[in-house]
Rosetta silent file (secondary structure, phi, psi, omega in degrees, C-alpha in Angstrom):
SEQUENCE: XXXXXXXXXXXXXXXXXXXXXXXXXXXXXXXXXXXXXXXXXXXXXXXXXXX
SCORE:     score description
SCORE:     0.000 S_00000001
   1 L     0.000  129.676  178.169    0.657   -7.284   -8.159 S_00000001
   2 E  -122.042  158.756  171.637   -3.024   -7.130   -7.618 S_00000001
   3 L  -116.709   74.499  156.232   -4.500   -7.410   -3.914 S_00000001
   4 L   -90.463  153.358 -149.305   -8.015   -7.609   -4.519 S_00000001
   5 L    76.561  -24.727  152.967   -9.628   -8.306   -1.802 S_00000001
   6 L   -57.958  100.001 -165.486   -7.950   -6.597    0.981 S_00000001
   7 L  -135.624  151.778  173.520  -10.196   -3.731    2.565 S_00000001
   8 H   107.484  152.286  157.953  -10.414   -2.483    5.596 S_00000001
   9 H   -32.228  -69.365  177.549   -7.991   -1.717    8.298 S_00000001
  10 H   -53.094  -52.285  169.627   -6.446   -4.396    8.612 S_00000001
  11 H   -54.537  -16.320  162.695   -6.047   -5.320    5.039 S_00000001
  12 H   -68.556  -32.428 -162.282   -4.051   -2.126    4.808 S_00000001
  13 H   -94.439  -23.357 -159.080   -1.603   -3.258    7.428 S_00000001
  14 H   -86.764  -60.048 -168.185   -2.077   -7.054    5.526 S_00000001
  15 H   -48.752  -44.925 -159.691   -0.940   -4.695    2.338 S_00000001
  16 H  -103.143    7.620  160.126    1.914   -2.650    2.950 S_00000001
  17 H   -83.438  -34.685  174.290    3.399   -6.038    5.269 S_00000001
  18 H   -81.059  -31.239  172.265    3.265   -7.835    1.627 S_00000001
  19 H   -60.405  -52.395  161.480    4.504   -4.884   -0.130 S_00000001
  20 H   -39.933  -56.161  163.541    7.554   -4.369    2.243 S_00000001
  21 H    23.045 -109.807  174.733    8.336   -8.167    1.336 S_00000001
  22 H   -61.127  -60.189 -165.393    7.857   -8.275   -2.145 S_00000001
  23 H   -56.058  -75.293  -87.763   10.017   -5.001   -2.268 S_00000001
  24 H  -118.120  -67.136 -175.273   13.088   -6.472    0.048 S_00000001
  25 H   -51.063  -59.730 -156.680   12.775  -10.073   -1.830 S_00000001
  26 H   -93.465  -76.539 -175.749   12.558   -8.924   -5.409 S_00000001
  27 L   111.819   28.668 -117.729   13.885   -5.215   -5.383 S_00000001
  28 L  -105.288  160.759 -178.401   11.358   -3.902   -8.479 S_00000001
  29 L   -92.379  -62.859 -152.120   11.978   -0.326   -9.703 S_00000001
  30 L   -97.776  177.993  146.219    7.932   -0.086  -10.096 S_00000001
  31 L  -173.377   92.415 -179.480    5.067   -1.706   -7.651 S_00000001
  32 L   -73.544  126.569  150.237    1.464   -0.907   -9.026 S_00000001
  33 L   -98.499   91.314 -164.720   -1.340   -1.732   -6.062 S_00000001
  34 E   -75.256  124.705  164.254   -4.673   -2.233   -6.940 S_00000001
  35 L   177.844  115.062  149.274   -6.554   -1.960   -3.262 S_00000001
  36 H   -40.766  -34.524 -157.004   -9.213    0.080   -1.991 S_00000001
  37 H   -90.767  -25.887 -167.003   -8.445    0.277    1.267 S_00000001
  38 H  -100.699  -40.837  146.293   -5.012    2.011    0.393 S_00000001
  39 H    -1.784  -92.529  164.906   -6.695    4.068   -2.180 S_00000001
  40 H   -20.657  -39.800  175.597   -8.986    5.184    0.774 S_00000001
  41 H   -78.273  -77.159 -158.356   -6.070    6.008    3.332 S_00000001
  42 H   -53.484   -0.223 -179.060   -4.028    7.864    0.874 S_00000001
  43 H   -87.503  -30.622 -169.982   -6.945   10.534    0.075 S_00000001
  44 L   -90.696   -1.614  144.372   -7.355   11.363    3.484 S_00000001
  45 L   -23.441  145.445  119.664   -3.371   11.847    3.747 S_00000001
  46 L  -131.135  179.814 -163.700   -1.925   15.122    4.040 S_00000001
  47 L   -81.870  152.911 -176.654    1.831   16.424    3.403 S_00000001
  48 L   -62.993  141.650  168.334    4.148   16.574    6.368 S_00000001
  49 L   -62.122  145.460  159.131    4.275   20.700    7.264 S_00000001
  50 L    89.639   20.029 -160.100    7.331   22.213    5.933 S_00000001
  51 L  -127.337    0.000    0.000    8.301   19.602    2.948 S_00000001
């Protein structure tokens, strides 16, 4: 699936509302996501303490 063009807050919350979906609808083993924006959130992630 590619989401180019989605940046930005909001296109994150636009992402992972199409992702949720797609996932529910289809049921895919895999789901590659090309987007910046989530790119961008997950580096600034860190792991929940104790896990």
């Amino acid at each position: 699936m590619d989401l180019s063009g989605l940046s930005g807050y909001r296109g994150l919350l636009d992402l992972m509302a199409l992702v949720n979906t797609y996932a529910a609808v289809v049921g895919p083993d895999t789901v590659v996501v090309k987007s910046g924006a989530l790119k961008h959130f997950a580096q600034r992630c860190t792991p929940w303490p104790g896990r």
